[in-house]
C-alpha positions, 0 to 999 in steps of 0.5 A: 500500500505504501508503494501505491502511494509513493508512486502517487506523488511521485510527479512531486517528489524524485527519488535521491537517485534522480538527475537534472529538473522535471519540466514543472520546476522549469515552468513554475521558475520560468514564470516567476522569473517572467513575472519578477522582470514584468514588475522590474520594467514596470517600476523602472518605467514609473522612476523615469516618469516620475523623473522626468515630472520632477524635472519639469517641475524644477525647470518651471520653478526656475522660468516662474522665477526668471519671469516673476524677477523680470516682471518685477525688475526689468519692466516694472511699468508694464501693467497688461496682461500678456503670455508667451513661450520660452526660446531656450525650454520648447514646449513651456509657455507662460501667461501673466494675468492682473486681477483687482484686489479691495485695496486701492492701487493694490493688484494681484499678479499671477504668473503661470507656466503651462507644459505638456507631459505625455499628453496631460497639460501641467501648470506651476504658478506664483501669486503676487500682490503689486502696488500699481497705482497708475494701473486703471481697474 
């Protein structure tokens, strides 16, 4: 009766004498490897998106200061609302856009950059308040 059984399991269990693999090892490994190196290109996929979201972000960080500083500094009596793209960064544009506040003279400055990622539309933008008296509501 032992034999009988023995020779049951025998698809699961090799005698001490036998060589090599059954062809069920090589299956049940050849899919966990496929398996594992699916789940490796995937991760690698979503650290190279994710990277290249960061350093959009970065490079919209800095244009939004350039702008801002621009704006600011260089032409600090241009009060219209305007947009444009950047020479140096294809693919980045910018809007600036004056609303009125409740204080008198006192607008409120916002200064977006708009760029396109996998084809989803991304924007970063920076509020500031100017005293611009001149300005006409």
């Amino acid at each position: 009766m032992m034999k009988l059984l023995r020779h049951k399991t025998s698809l699961f269990h090799r005698d001490n004498t036998a060589t090599g693999f059954i062809l069920l090892e090589v299956v049940v490994a050849t899919t966990i490897m496929t398996i594992g190196l699916f789940a490796l290109i995937d991760g690698l996929n979503r650290c190279v998106a994710a990277e290249q979201r960061v350093q959009n972000y970065a490079i919209a960080e800095t244009l939004l200061t350039n702008k801002s500083y621009e704006f600011r500094v260089d032409r600090a009596t241009d009060y219209l609302d305007q947009e444009g793209s950047f020479d140096d960064y294809p693919g980045f544009s910018w809007q600036r856009k004056f609303d009125p506040t409740d204080a008198d003279g006192l607008w409120q400055q916002t200064i977006t950059v708009y760029w396109s990622e996998r084809g989803m539309l991304f924007s970063d933008s920076v509020v500031e308040y100017r005293y611009l008296p001149q300005k006409s509501r």
